[in-house]
C-alpha positions as CSV (number, residue, x, y, z in Angstrom):
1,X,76.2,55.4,-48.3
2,X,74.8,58.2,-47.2
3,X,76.3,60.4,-44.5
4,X,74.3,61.6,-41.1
5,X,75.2,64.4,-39.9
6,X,75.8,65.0,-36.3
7,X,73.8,67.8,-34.3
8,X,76.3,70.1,-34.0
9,X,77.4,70.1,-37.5
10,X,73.8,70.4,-38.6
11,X,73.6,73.6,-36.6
12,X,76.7,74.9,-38.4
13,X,75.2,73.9,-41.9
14,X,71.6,75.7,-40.5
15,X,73.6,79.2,-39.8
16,X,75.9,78.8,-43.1
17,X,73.0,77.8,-45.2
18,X,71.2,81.1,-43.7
19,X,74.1,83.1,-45.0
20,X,74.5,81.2,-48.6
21,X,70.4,82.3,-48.8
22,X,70.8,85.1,-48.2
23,X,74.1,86.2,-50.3
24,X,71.5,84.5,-53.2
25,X,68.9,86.5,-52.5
26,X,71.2,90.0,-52.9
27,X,72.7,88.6,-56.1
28,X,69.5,87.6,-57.6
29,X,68.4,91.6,-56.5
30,X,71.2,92.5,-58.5
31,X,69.9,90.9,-61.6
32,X,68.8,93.6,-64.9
33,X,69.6,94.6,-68.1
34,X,72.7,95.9,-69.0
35,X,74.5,94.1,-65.7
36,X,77.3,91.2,-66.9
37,X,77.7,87.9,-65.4
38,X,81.1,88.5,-64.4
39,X,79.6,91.5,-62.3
40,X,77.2,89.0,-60.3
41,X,80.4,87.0,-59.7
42,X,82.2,89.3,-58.5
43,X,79.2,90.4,-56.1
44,X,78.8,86.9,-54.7
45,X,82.5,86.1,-54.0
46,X,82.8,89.6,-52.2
47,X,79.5,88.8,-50.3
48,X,81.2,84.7,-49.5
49,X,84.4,85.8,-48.6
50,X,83.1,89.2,-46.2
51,X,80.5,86.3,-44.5
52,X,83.6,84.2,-43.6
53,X,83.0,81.8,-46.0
54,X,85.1,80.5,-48.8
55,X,83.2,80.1,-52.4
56,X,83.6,76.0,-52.5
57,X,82.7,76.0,-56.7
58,X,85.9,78.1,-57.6
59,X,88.6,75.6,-58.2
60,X,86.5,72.9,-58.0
61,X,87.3,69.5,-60.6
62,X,90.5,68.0,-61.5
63,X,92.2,69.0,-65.0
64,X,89.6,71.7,-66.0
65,X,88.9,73.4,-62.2
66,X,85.5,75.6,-62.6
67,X,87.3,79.3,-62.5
68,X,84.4,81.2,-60.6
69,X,82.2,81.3,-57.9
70,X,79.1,81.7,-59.3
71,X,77.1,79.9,-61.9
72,X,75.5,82.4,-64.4
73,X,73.1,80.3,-67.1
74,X,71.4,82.0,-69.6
75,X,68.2,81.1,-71.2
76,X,69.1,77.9,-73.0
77,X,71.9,77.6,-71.1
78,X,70.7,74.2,-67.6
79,X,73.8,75.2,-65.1
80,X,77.4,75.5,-64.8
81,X,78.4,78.3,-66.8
82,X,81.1,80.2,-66.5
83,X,80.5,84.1,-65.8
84,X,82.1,86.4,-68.4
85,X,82.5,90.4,-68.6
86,X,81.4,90.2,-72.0
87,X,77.8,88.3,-71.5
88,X,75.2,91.0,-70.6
89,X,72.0,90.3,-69.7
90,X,69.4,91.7,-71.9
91,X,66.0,92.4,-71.7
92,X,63.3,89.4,-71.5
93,X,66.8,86.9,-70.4
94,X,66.1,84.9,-67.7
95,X,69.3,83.9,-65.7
96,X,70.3,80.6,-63.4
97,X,72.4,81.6,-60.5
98,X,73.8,78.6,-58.7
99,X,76.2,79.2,-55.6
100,X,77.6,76.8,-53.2
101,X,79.8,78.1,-49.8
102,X,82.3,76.2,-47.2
103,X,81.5,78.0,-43.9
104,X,83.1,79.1,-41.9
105,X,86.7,78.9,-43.4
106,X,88.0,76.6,-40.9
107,X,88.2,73.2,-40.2
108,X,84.7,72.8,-38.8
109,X,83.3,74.4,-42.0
110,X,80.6,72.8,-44.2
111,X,79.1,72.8,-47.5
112,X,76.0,74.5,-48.4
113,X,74.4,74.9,-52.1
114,X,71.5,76.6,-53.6
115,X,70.2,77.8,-56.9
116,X,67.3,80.4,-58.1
117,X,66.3,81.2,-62.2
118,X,65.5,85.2,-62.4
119,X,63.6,86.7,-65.1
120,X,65.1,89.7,-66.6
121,X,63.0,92.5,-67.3
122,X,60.1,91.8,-69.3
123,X,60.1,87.7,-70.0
124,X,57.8,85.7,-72.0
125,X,54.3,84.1,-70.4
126,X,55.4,80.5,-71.2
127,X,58.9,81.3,-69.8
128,X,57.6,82.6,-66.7
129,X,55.5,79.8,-66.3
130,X,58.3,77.6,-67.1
131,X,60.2,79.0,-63.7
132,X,57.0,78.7,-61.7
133,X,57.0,74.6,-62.3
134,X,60.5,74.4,-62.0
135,X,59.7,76.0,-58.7
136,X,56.9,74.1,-57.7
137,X,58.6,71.1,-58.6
138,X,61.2,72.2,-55.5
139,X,58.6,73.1,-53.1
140,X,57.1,69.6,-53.8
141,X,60.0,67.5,-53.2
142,X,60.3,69.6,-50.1
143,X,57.2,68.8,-49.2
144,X,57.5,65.4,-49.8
145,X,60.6,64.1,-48.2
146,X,60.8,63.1,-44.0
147,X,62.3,59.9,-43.0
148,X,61.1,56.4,-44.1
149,X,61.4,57.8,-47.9
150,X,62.7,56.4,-50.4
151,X,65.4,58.2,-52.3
152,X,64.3,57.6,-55.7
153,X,61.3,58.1,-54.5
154,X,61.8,61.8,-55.0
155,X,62.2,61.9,-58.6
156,X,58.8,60.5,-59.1
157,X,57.2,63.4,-56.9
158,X,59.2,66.0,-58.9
159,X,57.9,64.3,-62.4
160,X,54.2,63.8,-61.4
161,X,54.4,67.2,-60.7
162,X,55.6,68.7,-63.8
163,X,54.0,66.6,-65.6
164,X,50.4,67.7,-64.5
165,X,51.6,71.4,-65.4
166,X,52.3,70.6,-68.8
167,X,54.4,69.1,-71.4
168,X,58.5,69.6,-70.0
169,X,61.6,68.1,-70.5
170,X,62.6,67.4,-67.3
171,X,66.7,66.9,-67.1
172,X,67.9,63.0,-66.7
173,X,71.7,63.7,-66.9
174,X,72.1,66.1,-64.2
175,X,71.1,65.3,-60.8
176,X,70.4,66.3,-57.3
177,X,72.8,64.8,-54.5
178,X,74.1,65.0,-50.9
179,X,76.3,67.6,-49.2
180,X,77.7,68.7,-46.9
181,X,80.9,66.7,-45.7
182,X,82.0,67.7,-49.6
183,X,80.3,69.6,-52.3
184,X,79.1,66.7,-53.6
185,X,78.5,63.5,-51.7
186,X,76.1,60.2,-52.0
187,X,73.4,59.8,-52.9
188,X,72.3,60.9,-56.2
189,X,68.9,62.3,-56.4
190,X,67.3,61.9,-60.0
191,X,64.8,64.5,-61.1
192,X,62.3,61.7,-62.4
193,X,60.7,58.2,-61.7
194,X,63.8,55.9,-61.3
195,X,62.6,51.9,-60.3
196,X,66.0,50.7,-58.7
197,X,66.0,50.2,-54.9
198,X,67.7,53.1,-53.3
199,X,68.4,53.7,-49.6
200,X,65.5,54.9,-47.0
201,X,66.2,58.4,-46.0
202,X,67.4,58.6,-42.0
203,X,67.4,62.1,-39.7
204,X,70.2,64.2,-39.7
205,X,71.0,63.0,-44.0
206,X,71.6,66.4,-46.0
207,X,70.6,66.7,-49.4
208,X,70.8,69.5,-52.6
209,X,67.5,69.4,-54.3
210,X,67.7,70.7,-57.3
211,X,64.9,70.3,-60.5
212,X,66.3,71.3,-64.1
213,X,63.6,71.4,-66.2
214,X,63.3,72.8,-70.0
215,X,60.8,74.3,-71.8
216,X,61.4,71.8,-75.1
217,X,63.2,68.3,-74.6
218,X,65.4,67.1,-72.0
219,X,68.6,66.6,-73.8
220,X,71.5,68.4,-73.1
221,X,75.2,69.1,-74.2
222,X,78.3,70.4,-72.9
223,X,80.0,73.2,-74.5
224,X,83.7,73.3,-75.6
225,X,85.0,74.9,-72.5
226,X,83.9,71.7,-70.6
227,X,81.8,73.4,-67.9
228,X,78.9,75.0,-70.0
229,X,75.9,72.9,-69.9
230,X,73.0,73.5,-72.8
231,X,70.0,72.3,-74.1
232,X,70.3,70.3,-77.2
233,X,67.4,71.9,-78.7
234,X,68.2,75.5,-77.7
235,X,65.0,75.6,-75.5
236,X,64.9,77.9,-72.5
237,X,65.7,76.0,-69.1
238,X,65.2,76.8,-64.9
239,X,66.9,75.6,-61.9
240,X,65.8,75.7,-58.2
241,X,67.5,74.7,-55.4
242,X,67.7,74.2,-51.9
243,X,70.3,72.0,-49.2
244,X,67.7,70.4,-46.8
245,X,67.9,68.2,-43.5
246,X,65.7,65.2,-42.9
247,X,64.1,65.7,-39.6
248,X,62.5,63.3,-37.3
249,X,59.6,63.9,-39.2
250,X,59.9,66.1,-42.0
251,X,63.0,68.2,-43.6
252,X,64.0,71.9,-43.2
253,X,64.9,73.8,-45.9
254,X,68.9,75.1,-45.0
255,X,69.2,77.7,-47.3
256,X,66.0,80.1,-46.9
257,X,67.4,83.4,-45.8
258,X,67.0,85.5,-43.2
């Protein structure tokens, strides 16, 4: 079932998701050649923990807990990767930065997530163009969703869309899925058309949308550290995303900065 939230947690969600935008938008600034993945960590903890929030990846799982706060994935690379001193960007990269924050660090703190693909330097046409859909694909989800709408009707939206843009592998593994409460929560939001019933979306429901879309086919693989996720065929892939709130009659986007 999926959670409502209440009006004054939505407010706190509004003002974190603000902050989580924004601390994005800084590391995303800080994105070019020669800077490692580790560094952009580091940034975005610093920038979390100074905004009183606490970095709600870092720890996250049972067994194998994800050891950062930041998700840095590089070209072939769909999310979850683990930052590393050692992996430097390079000219004509492009990089997925995915970041998710509990504010404030307190009991009344919430969960906020969001994700932007950055182009290093000078990047390829097709991969540029590949970041635009993926984009797009976001914007028309957003665009889409207000209450009455189906869940899985969302997925369809996002593939029409890519679909009339080009030939894509849209992602079917990973998907998008509420927040809020926890980092994760119900429902699940697939990326493409999915026929099952699903539940009509109410006001006050808080969702992570997030496309994953490759340039070459839409099967992926996990490395052997059990957190790196890759394309099967080594093709480049983007990620967007945003935490939005179903309004009475549309949705706001959460995590736009200030």
């Amino acid at each position: 079932m999926i959670t409502i939230k209440k009006t004054n947690e939505i407010e706190i969600l509004e003002r974190g998701g603000k902050i989580l935008g924004s601390i994005l938008r800084k590391v995303g600034e800080a994105v070019k050649q020669g800077v490692s993945t580790k560094f952009l960590d580091d940034l975005a903890e610093k920038l979390i923990l100074d905004a009183g929030g606490v970095p709600s990846f870092k720890g996250y799982g049972d067994g194998n807990p994800f050891p950062a706060t930041l998700c840095t994935s590089i070209n072939h690379e769909v999310v979850h990767c683990i930052p590393k001193e050692d992996r430097i960007l390079q000219n004509g990269d492009i990089i997925g930065l995915d970041v998710g924050m509990k504010w404030p660090n307190n009991k009344a703190g919430l969960y906020t997530d969001c994700a932007i693909t950055v182009p290093v330097g000078c990047v390829d046409r097709q991969i540029l163009e590949l970041l635009d859909v993926t984009q797009g694909a976001l914007q028309e989800a957003i665009n889409f969703i207000k209450p009455g709408v189906f869940v899985n009707d969302i997925g369809e939206v996002i593939e029409k869309y890519v679909e009339s843009r080009g030939r894509y592998g849209i992602v079917r593994d990973l998907v998008g899925h509420g927040v809020g409460y926890k980092v994760h929560e119900s429902p699940i939001i697939p990326n493409f058309k999915v026929y099952e019933k699903s539940e009509k979306l109410k006001p006050g429901m808080v969702l992570a949308i997030e496309p994953m879309i490759n340039l070459g086919g839409h099967e992926i693989e996990f490395n052997d550290n059990g957190w790196d996720i890759v394309t099967s065929d080594k093709s480049a892939s983007a990620h967007f995303e945003h935490t939005i709130v179903v309004t009475e009659s549309a949705c706001k986007v959460l995590t736009n900065p200030d």
